[in-house]
N, C-alpha and C positions, 0 to 999 in steps of 0.2 A: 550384179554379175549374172549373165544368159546360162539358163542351163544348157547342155547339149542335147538336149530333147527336144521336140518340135512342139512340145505344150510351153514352152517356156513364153519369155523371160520370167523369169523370180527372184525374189529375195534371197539370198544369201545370209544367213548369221553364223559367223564362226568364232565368237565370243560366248566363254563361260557364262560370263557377266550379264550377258544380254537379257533386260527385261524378260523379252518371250521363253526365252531358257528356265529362268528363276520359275515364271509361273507353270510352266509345265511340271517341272520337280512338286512345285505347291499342290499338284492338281491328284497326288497323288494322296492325299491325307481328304478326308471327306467332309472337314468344314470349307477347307476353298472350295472345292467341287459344290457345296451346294450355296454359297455364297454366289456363285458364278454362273449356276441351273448347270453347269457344264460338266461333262468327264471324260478319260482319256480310252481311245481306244487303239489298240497296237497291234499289228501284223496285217498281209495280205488278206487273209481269207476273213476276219473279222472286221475289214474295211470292208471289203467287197460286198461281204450279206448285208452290210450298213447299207449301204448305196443301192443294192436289191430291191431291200425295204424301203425305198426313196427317202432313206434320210438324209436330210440335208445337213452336213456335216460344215463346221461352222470354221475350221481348220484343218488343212494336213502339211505335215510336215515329210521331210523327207532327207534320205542318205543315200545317196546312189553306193557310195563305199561301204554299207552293209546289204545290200538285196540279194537276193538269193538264186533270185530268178527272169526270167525275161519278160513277162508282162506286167513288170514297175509302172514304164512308162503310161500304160493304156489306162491304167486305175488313176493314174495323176491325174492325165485327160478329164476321165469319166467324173475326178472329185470334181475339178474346176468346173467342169461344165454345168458343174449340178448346182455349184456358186460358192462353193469352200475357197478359201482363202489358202493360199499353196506356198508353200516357203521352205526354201531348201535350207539344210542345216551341215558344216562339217562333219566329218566322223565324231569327233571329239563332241563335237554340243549332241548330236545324237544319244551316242553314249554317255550323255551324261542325263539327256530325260528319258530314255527308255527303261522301262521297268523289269523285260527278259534279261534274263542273260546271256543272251545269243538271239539278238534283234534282228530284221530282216528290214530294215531302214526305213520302214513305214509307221509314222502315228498319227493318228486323228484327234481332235475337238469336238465331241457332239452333244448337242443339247439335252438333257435330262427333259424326262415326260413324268408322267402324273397320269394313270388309267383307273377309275372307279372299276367298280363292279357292277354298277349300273350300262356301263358304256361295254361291257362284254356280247358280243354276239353268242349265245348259243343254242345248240341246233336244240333237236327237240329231244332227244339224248345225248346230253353231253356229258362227256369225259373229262374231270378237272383230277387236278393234284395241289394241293392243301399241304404246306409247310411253314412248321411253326420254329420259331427261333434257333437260325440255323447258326452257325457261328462260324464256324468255316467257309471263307469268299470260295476256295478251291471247291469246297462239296457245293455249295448251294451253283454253281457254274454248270460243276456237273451232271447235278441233278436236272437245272434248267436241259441239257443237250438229251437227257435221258427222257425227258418229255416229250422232247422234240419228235425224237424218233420215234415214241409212242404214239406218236399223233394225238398227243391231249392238246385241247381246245383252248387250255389257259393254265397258269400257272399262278396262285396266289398265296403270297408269302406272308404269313399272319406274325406279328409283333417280332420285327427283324433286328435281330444282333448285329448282323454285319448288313452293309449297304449294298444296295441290287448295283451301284453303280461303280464299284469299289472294280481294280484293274484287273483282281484275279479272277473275278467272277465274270468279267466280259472275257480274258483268256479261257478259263476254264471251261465256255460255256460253248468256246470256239466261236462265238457271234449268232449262234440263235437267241439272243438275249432279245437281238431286233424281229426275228420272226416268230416268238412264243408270246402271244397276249400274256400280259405277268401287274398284276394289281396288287399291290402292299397295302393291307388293312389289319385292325386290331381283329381278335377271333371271334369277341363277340360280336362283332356286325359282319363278319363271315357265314356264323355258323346258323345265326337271324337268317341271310340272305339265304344259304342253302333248304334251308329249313320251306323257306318261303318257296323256292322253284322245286320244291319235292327233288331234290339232288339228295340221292345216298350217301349217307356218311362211311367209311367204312379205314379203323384207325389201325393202326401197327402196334401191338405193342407184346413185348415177352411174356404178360401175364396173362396172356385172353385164351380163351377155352379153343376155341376155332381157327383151323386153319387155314390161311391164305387162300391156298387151293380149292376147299370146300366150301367155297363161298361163293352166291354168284353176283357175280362181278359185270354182268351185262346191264343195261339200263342206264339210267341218267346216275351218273355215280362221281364223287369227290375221294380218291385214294388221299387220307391224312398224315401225314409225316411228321416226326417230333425232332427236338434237339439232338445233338451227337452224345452229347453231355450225359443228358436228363429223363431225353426219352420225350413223348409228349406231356404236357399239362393235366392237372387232373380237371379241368375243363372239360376238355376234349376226348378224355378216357371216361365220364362224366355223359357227356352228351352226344357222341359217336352214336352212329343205329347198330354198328360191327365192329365187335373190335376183335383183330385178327394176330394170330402171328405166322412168325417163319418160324419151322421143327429146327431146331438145333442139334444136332450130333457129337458136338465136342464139347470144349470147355468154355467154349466163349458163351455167354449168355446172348448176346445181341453182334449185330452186323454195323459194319458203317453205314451212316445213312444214306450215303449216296449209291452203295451199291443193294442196299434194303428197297430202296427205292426203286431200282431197276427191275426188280427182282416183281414186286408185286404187280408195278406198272405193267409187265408183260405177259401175268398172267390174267391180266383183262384184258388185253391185247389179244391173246390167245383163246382166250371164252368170248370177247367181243365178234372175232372172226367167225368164227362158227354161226353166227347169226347176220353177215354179211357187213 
């Protein structure tokens, strides 16, 4: 069946049943996904920075009876053109692989990558953020968007609970997942590595004498992040060159980590500036 769009013809599936249906639903559990190198990704603006970042997306799929908005068509285009494979879906099979609960009729297939730490560019002061077993696909999303905005150089997730490829954490992350360098490695060939390019450590945690603020945070420097749970590792509270907190006020002893995160990230941000 021809779309009405002038990127068309395409495929049509409006069966539950259909193979491609099945395995989209699959793709949400992370042994298919890495079975497959593959993982899903969902909405306009999280295709869009895909395609930004010339990712060659390996499927997209589509619903014109859920879009939200008027430039569907142009992103269709721009996926086919890039050489995705385009296949239109009913409402029904839509909603039955979409993972929001209020889709906007767009999903993708893109290929899962693999970045060392070797293969990192950084400048000759770089700016990294260092998290360690994060468990929450939502926090670590938003942690990645929280970097974004910081303009850190990389993002490297040391011994991961949940999968950097998992569907809330490309939601969450709103699709900088494609423009933040992001390397998954154990800590100790992290902390080896940082050690080696004289990168500052400098960790989070409620029990450390100094405060976030009083610290300075200019220079080649790695901000350390620990679990929601747990906090960081006595590794890394162990082997940090700073270890810092946030003053507390209330009752709560600690913060969520994604907005802990935010928090410190900007006060390099804010002492980095100062120094152009």
């Amino acid at each position: 069946m021809c779309s009405v769009y002038s990127v068309g013809p395409f495929e049509k599936i409006t069966s539950l049943q259909n193979p491609r249906v099945k395995q989209l639903v699959k793709l949400r559990d992370r042994r298919p996904r890495d079975e497959a190198g593959v993982f899903l990704v969902e909405g306009y603006r999280e295709i869009r920075r895909a395609l930004e970042k010339s990712v060659v997306l390996k499927e997209l799929y589509f619903s014109r009876d859920w879009f939200l908005g008027e430039n569907e068509p142009a992103l269709i285009e721009q996926a086919r053109a890039a050489g995705a494979e385009v296949v239109e879906l009913s409402k029904e099979a839509f909603a039955k692989v979409a993972y929001r609960e209020r889709p906007d009729g767009l999903l993708a297939v893109a290929p899962q990558w693999k970045r060392t730490l070797d293969e990192l560019e950084l400048k000759r002061e770089p700016f990294l953020l260092v998290v360690e077993a994060i468990e929450k696909p939502g926090n670590l999303g938003t942690i990645l968007r929280s970097a974004d905005a910081a303009g850190c150089d990389a993002v490297i997730v040391c011994d991961p609970v949940t999968d950097i490829f998992n569907p809330n954490v490309v939601r969450a992350s709103t699709g900088v997942l494609f423009s933040v360098p992001l390397v998954v490695e154990e800590s100790a060939r992290v902390l080896a590595w940082l050690k080696e390019k004289r990168i500052q450590t400098v960790a989070t945690t409620p029990a450390a004498e100094k405060i976030y603020s009083d610290v300075d945070l200019r220079g080649a420097l790695a901000v350390v992040m620990g679990s929601e749970q747990y906090g960081l590792s006595d590794f890394w509270l162990k082997n940090c060159d700073v270890p810092v907190r946030i003053p507390m006020a209330g009752q709560a002893d600690s913060l969520n980590v994604a907005m802990a995160t935010i928090i410190t990230l900007f006060e390099a941000v804010r002492q980095r500036a100062k120094v152009g």
